[in-house]
N, C-alpha and C positions, 0 to 999 in steps of 0.2 A: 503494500500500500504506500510503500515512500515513495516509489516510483512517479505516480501524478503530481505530487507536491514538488521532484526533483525537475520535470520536465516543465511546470508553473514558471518556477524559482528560473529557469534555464531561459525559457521564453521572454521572462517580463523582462531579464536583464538583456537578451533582444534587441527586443522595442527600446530600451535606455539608450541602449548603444546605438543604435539606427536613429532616434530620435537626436545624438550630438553630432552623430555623422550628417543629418542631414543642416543642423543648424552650422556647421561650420562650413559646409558646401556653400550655401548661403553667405555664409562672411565673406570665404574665399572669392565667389562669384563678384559678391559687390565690391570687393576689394581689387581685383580685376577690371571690371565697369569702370570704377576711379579712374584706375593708373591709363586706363584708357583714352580719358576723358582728359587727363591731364598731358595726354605724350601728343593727343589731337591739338590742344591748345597750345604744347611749345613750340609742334611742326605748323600749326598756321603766324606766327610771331619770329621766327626763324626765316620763313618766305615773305614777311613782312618785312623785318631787318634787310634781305636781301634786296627787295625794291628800293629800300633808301640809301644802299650804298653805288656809288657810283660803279659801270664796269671796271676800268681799270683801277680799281681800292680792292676788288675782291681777292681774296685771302691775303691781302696786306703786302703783297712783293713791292708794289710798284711805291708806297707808303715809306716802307723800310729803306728802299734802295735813296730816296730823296733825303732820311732821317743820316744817313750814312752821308753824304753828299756833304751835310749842314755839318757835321762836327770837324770840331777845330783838330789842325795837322796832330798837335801831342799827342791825341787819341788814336 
């Protein structure tokens, strides 16, 4: 007769387990959603930056080589 009590006992802790399994799916999901939300709004701010620098500034060569230009001979 322990047997239905043991398969009870065995079930309910189950349904616990599946019940944190699902609530962490859930976290992990909306936690995902976020980082989603957040990597869309740095790649639309990134192509925004891009528009406002002029072509020859981009990645800074043509910047640097004029900074190089300007410093005095000791250097």
């Amino acid at each position: 007769m322990g047997e239905p009590d043991d398969t009870s006992r065995r079930l309910t802790e189950l349904e616990i387990k599946a019940s944190y399994t699902e609530d962490l799916l859930d976290q992990l999901n909306l936690t995902i959603y976020r980082q989603q939300q957040q990597i869309d709004r740095l790649m639309a701010e990134v192509a925004q930056l891009r528009q406002q620098v002029p072509d020859s500034e981009v990645g800074g060569s043509a910047r640097v080589t004029h900074l190089r230009d300007e410093l005095p001979p000791h250097y």
